[in-house]
C-alpha positions, 0 to 999 in steps of 0.5 A: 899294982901288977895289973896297973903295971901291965896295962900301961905296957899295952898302952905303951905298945899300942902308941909306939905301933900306932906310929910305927905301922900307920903305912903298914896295911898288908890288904886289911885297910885298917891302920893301928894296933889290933887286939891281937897285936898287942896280946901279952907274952904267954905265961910259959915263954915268961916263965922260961925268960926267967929261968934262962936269966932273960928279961922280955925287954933284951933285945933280941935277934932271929935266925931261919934255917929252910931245910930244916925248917926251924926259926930261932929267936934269940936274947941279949944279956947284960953282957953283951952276948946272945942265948938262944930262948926258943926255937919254933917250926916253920910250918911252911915255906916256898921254893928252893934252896937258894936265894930269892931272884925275882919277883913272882919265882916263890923264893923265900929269900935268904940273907941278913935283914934288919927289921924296925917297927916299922915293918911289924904289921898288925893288921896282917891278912895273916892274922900277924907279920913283920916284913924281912925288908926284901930287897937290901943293899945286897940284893939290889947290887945284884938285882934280885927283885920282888916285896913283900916277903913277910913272916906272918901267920897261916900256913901259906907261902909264896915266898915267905915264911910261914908260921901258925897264927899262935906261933906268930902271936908269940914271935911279934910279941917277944919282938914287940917287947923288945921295941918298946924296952929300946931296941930300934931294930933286930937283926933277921938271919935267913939261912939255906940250913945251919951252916955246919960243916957236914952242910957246907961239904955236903952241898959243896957244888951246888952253883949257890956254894959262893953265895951261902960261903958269903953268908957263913961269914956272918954265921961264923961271926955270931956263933963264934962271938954270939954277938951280932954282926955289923953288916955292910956290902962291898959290891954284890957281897956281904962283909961282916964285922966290927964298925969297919964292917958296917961302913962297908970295909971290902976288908974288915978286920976279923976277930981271932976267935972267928978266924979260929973258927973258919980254919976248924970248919974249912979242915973238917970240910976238907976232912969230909970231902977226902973221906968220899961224903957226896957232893948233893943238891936238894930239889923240892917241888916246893919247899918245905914244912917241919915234920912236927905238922905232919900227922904221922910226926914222931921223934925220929922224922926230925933225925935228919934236922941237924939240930945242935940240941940234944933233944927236939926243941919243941914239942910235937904234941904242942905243935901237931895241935896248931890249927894251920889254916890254908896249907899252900899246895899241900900236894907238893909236901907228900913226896918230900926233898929229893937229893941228887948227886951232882959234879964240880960243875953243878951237872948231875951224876947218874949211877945205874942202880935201876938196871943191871949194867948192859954187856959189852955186846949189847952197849951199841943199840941195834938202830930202830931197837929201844935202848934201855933207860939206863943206857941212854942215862949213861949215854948222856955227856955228862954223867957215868952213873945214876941212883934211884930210890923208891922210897919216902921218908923224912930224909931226901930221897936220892934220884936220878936227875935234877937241872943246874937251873934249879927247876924243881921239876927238872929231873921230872922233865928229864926222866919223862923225856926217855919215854916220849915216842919219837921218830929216829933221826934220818940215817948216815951212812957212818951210823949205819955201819955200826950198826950193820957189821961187814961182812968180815967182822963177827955179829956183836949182838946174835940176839938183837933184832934186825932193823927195819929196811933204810929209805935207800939201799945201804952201800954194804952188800948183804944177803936177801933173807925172807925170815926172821928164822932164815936170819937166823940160819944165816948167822949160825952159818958165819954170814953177816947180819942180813935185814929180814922183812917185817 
């Protein structure tokens, strides 16, 4: 009878997908289900269905979180309310922190997605998939482009979430299941990072701020509740609630438990900014992988995770044996996140911690001398200091630099630009005059050395030297700095 029991459940699976994902090729050319996209539940994810109370036909709902590098699916009970069943590592996923804008920019994109059968793909070139649904009405009204945005298999992404084949395996089948016990869609939660306090004060000034503020409306609504949020959109926002919500309401009601909740997560982060916690933005070269996929994966690389869990969710060992196909560009993973320390307005802070602080003496560069690079850092308009660290690790290493625009190679550009071997510009008068002292004022750096001759004879007079050491001799003698020959 079980077994009679279980075929017809896989000959259900496969009508039901047959019709959903006729249109649904994903570069295979075969249409309809496969083998693999109709592989059971694995015994031990049933198993602990059982001992969560969970049934594999409840519906369920999944929320990613980027930085972390974690997707969690979740379940429905009876009563109406959502528990987590399983969290998985993401083996991969491409770009920033932010948003996806455009076609073609790698961004996996972030928002509240609504997933039907329709865009479960079993024929994947990625062994399998589903489609978050990139664009919606959101991204539309602000004119974000680009298709395809998928989760699927093979450790390759550019602009997608990707798992291993058998994570996917496990993932399309508890969504499989969850179609053919009734439920006509489930709701896909696309997150930068968990949207904890410490998180939202930590990235305070990152120009995306307005943007996840939106999105942790409709976290809020979830873990306050732990039911899903009605979604709608009031112009290029989200709005999260009851029906008023999902009829577009620009101003839904909201319930007293989440409003509790927003008012204990606004004075923590208030709390956490008055206690001096850095304002941060994280550049990577291009995104992310959970450490769980490295070879050198131990219990403390996930301390900087931020998970709710007591214990790590998954296990490593299980996971380090995953096969991960074409990792998409390996290389990018090696140096890992970098923080930067950024102002109200998003511009990048400097700290000079490489250098030892120049004098007073020496804060005016004598023309045509190389200034250090901390002093043309703490010359630049916005910053005052700058933090460098020469270390990798599982935690984001802190940096000097990054762009406002989000160029993961931004602070690269930067760094590298004060080295490049450029002429001075042409010489003023008002430039020279700092830099040559008058004859009544006392020589500022004794030690520095003299410029070369200008173009043109310079209006302050100075005495004719032949040396360096005659220089010298002058100085020591009370008279102005005089220009030696080369």
């Amino acid at each position: 009878m079980t077994a009679r029991l279980a075929t017809a459940r896989l000959l259900a699976a496969a009508s039901l997908l047959a019709l959903a994902l006729a249109g649904c090729q994903d570069g295979s050319g075969i249409s309809g289900p496969t083998a693999r996209s109709i592989a059971p539940i694995a015994p031990q994810t049933l198993a602990l269905m059982q001992t969560k109370g969970m049934q594999q036909s409840d519906p369920i709902l999944i929320r990613a979180y980027k930085k972390e590098a974690e997707m969690e699916v979740w379940k429905r009970g009876s009563d109406g309310r959502y528990a987590l069943l399983k969290t998985y590592p993401i083996c991969r996923w491409s770009g920033q922190l932010g948003p996806k804008v455009r076609e073609g920019d790698r961004q996996a994109p972030e928002g509240f997605y609504t997933i039907t059968p329709g865009l479960m793909n079993p024929n994947s070139s990625y062994y399998l998939s589903f489609d978050t649904g990139f664009p919606n009405a959101v991204d539309r009204a602000n004119g974000r482009t680009g298709k395809y945005l998928m989760v699927h298999g093979t450790c390759s992404s550019a602009g997608c979430f990707a798992m291993t084949d058998a994570t996917i395996a496990e993932i399309y089948a508890v969504a499989r299941e969850a179609f053919i016990g009734g439920q006509r869609s489930f709701q896909f939660q696309s997150y930068p990072f968990r949207m904890t306090a410490q998180n939202m004060a930590k990235f305070r000034n990152d120009p995306n701020m307005p943007f996840w503020q939106n999105l942790k409306e409709g976290s809020d609504y979830f873990e306050a509740l732990r039911e899903e949020p009605k979604v709608g959109q009031c112009g290029t926002k989200y709005v999260f609630g009851g029906s008023d919500a999902a009829a577009g309401s620009c101003k839904p009601k909201v319930d007293p438990v989440v409003a509790e909740k927003r008012e204990r997560d606004e004075r923590e982060v208030a709390e956490l900014v008055a206690k001096g916690t850095p304002a941060v933005r994280v550049v990577y070269q291009d995104g992310g992988q959970n450490p769980v996929f490295r070879p050198q994966n131990n219990a403390s690389a996930f301390a900087s995770l931020g998970g709710t869990e007591t214990v790590l969710p998954y296990d490593a060992k299980e996971f380090g044996r995953h096969n991960l196909g074409d990792v998409s560009r390996p290389e990018t993973l090696a140096a890992g996140p970098q923080e930067i320390e950024i102002g109200p307005k998003g511009q990048p802070t400097m700290m000079a911690a490489a250098e030892p602080a120049p004098s007073k003496a020496a804060a005016k560069p004598v023309r045509g001398q190389k200034p250090a690079v901390a002093t043309l850092m703490a010359n630049r308009a916005e910053p005052d200091r700058i933090e460098t660290t020469a270390s990798v690790s599982e935690k984001p290493a802190r940096i000097a630099v990054a762009d406002a625009d989000g160029d993961p190679a931004s602070y690269q550009k930067l760094l590298g630009s004060l080295f490049d071997k450029e002429k001075p510009a042409p010489a003023t008068p008002a430039v020279d005059a700092a830099v040559v002292p008058d004859a009544a004022k006392p020589v500022q750096a004794a030690g520095a050395v003299a410029p070369k001759a200008a173009a043109k004879p310079h209006p302050v007079k100075t005495a004719k030297v032949e040396t360096k050491a005659d220089a010298k001799l002058a100085l020591r003698k009370g008279e102005p700095e005089a220009k030696a020959k080369p």
